[in-house]
Structures are given as structure tokens and as C-alpha cells.
C-alpha positions as CSV (number, residue, x, y, z in Angstrom):
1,X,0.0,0.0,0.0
2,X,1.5,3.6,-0.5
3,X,2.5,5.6,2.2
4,X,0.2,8.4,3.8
5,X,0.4,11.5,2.4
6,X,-1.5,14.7,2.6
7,X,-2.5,16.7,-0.1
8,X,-0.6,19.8,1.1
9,X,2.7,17.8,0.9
10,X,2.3,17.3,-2.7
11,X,2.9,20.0,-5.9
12,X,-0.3,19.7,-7.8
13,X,1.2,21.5,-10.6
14,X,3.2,18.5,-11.5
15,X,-0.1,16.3,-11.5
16,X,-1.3,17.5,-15.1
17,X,2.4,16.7,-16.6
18,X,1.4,13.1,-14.9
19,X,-1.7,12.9,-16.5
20,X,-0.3,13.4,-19.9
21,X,2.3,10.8,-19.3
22,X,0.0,8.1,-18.4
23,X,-2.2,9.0,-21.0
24,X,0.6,8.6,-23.6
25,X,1.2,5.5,-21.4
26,X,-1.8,4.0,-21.9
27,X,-1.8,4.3,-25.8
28,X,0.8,2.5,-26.2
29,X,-0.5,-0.3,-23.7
30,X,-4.1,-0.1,-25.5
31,X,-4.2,1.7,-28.9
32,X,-7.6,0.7,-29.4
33,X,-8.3,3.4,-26.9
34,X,-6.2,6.1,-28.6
35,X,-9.0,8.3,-29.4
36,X,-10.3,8.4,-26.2
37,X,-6.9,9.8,-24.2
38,X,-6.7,12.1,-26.8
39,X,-9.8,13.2,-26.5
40,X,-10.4,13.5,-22.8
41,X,-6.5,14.4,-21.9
42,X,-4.1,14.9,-24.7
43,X,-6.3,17.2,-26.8
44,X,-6.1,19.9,-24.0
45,X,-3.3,22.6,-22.5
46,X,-4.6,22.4,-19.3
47,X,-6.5,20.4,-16.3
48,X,-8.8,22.5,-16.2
49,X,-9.6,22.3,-19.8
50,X,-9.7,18.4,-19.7
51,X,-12.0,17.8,-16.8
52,X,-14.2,20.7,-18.0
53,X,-14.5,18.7,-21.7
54,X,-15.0,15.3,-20.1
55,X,-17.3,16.1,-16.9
56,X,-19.5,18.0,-19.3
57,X,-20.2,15.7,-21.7
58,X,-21.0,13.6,-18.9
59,X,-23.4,15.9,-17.3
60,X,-25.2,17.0,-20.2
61,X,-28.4,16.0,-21.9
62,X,-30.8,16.7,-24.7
63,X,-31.5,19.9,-23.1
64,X,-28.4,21.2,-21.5
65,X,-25.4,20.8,-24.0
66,X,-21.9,19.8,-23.2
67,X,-21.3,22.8,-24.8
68,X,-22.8,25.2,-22.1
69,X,-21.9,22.7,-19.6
70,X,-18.1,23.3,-20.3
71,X,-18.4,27.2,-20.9
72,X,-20.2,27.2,-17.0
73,X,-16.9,24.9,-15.8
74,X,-14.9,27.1,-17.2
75,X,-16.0,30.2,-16.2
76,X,-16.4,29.2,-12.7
77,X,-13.0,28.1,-12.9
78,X,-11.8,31.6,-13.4
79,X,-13.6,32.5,-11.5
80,X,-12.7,31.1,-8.5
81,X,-9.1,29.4,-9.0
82,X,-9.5,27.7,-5.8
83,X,-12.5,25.5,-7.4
84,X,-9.5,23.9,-9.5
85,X,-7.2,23.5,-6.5
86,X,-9.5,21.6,-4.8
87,X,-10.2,19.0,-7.8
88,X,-6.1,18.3,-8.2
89,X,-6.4,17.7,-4.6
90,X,-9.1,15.2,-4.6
91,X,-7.6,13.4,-7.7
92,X,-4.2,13.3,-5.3
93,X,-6.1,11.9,-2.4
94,X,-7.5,8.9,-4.8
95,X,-3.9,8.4,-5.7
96,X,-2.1,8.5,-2.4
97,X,-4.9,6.5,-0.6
98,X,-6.5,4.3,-2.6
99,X,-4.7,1.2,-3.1
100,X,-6.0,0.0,-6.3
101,X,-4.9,3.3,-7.8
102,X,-1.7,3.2,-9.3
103,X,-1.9,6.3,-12.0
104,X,-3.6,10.1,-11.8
105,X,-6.0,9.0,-14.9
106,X,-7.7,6.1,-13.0
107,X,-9.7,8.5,-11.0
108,X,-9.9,11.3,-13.3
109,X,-11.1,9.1,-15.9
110,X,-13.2,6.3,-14.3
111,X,-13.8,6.9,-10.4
112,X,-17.5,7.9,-9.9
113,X,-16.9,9.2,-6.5
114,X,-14.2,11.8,-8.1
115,X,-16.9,12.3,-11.0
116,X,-19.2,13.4,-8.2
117,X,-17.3,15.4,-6.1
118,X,-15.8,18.0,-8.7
119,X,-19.4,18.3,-10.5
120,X,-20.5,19.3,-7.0
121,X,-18.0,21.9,-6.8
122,X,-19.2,23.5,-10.5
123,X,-22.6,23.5,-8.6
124,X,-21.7,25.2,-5.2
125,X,-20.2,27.7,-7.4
126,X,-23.6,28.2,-9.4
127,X,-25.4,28.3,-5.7
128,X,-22.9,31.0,-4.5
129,X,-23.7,33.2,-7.5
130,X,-27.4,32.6,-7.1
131,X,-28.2,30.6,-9.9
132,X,-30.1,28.5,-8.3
133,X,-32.0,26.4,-10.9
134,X,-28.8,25.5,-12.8
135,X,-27.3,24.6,-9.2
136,X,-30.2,22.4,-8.7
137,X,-30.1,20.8,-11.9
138,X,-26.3,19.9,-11.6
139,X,-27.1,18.0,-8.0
140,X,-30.0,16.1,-10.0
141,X,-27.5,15.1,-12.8
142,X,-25.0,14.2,-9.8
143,X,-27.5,12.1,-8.4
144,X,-28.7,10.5,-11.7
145,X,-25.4,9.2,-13.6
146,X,-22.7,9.1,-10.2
147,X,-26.2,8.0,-7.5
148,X,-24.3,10.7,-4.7
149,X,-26.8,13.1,-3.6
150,X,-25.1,16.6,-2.3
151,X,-27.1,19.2,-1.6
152,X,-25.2,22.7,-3.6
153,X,-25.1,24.9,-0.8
154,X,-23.0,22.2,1.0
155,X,-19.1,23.3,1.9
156,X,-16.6,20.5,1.4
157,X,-13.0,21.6,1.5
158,X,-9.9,19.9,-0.7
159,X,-8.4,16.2,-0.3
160,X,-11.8,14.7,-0.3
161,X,-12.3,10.8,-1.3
162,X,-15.2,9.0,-1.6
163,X,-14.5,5.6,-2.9
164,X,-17.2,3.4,-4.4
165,X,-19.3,6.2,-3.9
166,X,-22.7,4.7,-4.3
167,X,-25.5,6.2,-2.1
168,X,-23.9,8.8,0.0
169,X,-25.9,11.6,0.6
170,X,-24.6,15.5,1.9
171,X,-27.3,17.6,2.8
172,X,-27.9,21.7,2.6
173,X,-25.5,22.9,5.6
174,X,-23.1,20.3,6.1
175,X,-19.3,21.4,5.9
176,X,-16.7,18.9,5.1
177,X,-13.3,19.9,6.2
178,X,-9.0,19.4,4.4
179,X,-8.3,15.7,4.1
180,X,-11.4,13.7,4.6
181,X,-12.2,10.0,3.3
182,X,-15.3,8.2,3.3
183,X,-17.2,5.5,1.8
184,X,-20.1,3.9,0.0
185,X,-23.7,4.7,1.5
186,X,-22.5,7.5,4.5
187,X,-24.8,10.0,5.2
188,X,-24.4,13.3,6.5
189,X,-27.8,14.1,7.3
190,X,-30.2,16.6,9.0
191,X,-31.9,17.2,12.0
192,X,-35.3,17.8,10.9
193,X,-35.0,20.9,12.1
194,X,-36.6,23.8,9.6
195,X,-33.7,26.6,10.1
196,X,-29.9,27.2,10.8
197,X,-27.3,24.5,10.9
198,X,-29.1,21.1,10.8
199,X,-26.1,19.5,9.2
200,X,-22.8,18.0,10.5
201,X,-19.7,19.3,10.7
202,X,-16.8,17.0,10.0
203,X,-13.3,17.8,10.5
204,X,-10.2,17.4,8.9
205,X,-8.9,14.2,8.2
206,X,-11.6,12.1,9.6
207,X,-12.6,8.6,8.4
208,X,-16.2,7.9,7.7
209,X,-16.2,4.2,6.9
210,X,-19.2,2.7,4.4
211,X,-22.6,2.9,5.8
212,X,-21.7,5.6,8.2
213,X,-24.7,7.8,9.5
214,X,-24.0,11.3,10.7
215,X,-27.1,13.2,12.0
216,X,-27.7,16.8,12.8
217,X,-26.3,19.8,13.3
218,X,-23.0,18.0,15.3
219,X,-19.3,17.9,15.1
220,X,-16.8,15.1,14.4
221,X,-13.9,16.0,15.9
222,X,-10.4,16.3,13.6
223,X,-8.9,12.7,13.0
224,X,-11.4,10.6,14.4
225,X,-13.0,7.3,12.7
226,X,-16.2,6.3,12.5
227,X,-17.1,3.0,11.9
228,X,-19.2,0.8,9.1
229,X,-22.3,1.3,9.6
230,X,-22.3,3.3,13.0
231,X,-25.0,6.2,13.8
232,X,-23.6,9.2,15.1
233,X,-26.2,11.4,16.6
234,X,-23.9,13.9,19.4
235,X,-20.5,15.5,18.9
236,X,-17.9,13.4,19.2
237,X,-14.0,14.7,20.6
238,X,-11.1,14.5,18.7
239,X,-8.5,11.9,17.3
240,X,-11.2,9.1,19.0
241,X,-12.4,5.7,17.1
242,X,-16.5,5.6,17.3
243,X,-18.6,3.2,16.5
244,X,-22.6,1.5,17.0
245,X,-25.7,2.3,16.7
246,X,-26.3,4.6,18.5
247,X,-22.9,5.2,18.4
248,X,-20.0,5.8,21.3
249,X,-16.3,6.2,21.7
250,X,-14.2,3.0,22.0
251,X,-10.9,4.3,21.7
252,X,-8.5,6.5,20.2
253,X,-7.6,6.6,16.5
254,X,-4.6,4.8,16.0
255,X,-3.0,7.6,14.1
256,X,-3.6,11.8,13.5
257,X,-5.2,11.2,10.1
258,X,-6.9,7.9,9.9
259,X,-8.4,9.2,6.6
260,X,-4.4,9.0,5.3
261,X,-4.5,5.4,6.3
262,X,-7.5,3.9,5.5
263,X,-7.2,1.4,7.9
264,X,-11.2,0.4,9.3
265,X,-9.8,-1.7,12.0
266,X,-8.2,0.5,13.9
């Protein structure tokens, strides 16, 4: 397995130079596939101008064109720099802690969970600058083609992974701090309550293992793990392992960052 490694300890500017390396890679390997790294990697200058092209041909339909899709990407791009920040960052968290990725292009390329995360950010974007509808379309598409439902108004920082992917749910006020991994079928859900913060908070580098419930307006402390399948409804401290239903502290995590490690049994 590779070693931990935050996202802050790694120069995302070299991560596009990777990209077209492996892509060039992979042609040789598979030339039946030529046209599609060109298309989706090696026909563009830049990172943002590759996962603009292929997320919005992937989000579009016969109403909304790929075309529009990849102007909005690419506005709110320049927009806000940050927005592309964050996606290197996420496609270097896949990397460094996903074990059955060995290149940048896997995720970029095939990894619903990435697919999900930086359509999302297009989306907050869109909600920040009030354009509601089109915000509320993107989380629709989201949910439709990558089944991860994220509310757009929802604040998730950099070095985000969700592997596998499949049924989480992120509702309206949640905030998702640096360095956070979770899996399939976690929810971060709400309260019921009809005003103010009725999301979680969950801080940086946590763990949320698959099936993971999160309820209310609370706060997961920084570098603690919660287990499969566990239902957190009250804060819980820092670097502390948690898990049940509902669920309670049983330890401390074995390391600062257990989203670094990936390890559920600790």
C-alpha cells in the first residue's frame, strides 16, 4: 500500500504533466483506446480544460449541452481558482490512498466518487452566484449518472475521497473539512429541524467508513474514525475511534489522520 500522504505535501502542478504521461502511457498499452486519451487528456493545454470537456459531456443532456456545460466549468474556474485547486487535490487523495490506484487517470477518468465530487464543486459555485435552478439541476444530474446526492449549498474543502461512492448523501449545511475520506452509503444528514445548521460538521482528516450515518447539526472532531455502519447522533472529541448504533467512543484513532491510512480496524 503507498505511504500516507496529505495533499498539502504534494505539488499539484506536476499532477497535469502526470496525466499526460500516463495517458501517452496508456496508448501504447491499449491503442484501441487512442481516441479516447486524446480526447479527454491529450487534446487539452490544461487540467482545467480536460476535466471541464470530459465532466461535461457527462453531465449534459438533450436539453443542456456539453457545450454550455463546459463554458459554466470554465467560467467558474476563473472564476474562483480555488474551485481547481480543490479537484487536483481530490484526484491526489485517490492516488495516495486508494490502493487499487496506481496512476492520476484512473480517478480522473473512471472513479464515480471523483466524477461526483468535482461536478458538485461546479454546482456550489452556481449556488454562491445565485443561480439556483442550474445549481439544482447539476445535483440532480450528480445524483442521476454518479447515484451521490449533495445538496449545492453544502461546503466540502480539498483532499476529499469517496471511494465506491454509491448512495452517500450531503445535505444543505453540512461542511466537510482538508483531508477527509469516506465511503459507500454514509450520510451526512439533517436534524429535521426547519432553520440554521441542521447539518454536521466533519473535521479534517476524519474517516467515515461505508454505511456511516452522521445526523444533525453535530461535530466530528479532527482525526477521528467512524465506523461501518455506525450512527452518530452527538459530537464526538477529537483523534477518538466511534462506532454503533447509536454510536459511542471506544478508543482513540490509532493515528492523527486515519483518513491517510484507510485502515477500518483500527
Amino acid at each position: 500500500m503507498k505511504s500516507s500522504v496529505s495533499t498539502e505535501q504534494i505539488n499539484s502542478d506536476d499532477v497535469w504533466l502526470s496525466l499526460r504521461e500516463e495517458a501517452g502511457i496508456a496508448i501504447e498499452q491499449q491503442p484501441l483506446m487512442s481516441s479516447y486519451f486524446h480526447a479527454n487528456i491529450l487534446n487539452h493545454d490544461t487540467f482545467a480544460s480536460a476535466i471541464s470537456f470530459f465532466l461535461s459531456h457527462h453531465l449534459a443532456n438533450q436539453y443542456v449541452s456539453s457545450m454550455i456545460l463546459r463554458d459554466v466549468f470554465m467560467q467558474a474556474m476563473k472564476s474562483d481558482p480555488s474551485i481547481e485547486v480543490r479537484m487536483l487535490q481530490d484526484l491526489i487523495a485517490h492516488f495516495t490512498r486508494d490502493p487499487t490506484c496506481e496512476q492520476y487517470v484512473t480517478p480522473l477518468l473512471y472513479f464515480k466518487g471523483y466524477h461526483a465530487i468535482q461536478s458538485y464543486r461546479i454546482a456550489h459555485w452556481l449556488w454562491q452566484e445565485k443561480r439556483t435552478l442550474f445549481a439544482y439541476y447539476m445535483q440532480s444530474r450528480i445524483a442521476e449518472l454518479f447515484h451521490v446526492d449533495i445538496h449545492p449549498a453544502a461546503q466540502i474543502a480539498g483532499g476529499l475521497m469517496v471511494d465506491h461512492a454509491t448512495g452517500v448523501v450531503i445535505g444543505e449545511t453540512t461542511i466537510i473539512e482538508e483531508n477527509v475520506s469516506m465511503l459507500h452509503a454514509v450520510t451526512l444528514g439533517g436534524s429535521g429541524a426547519t432553520i440554521g445548521k441542521r447539518h454536521p460538521t466533519i473535521g479534517r482528516g476524519v474517516l467515515l467508513s461505508a454505511g456511516a450515518k452522521v445526523l444533525g447539526g453535530i461535530n466530528i472532531g479532527e482525526g477521528t474514525s467512524v465506523g461501518a455502519g455506525s450512527v452518530v447522533l452527538e459530537s464526538m472529541p477529537k483523534n477518538c475511534t466511534v462506532v454503533g448504533v447509536p454510536a459511542r467512543v471506544v478508543g482513540r484513532s490509532a493515528s492523527a489522520m486515519p483518513s491517510l491510512d484507510m485502515n477500518h480496524n483500527q
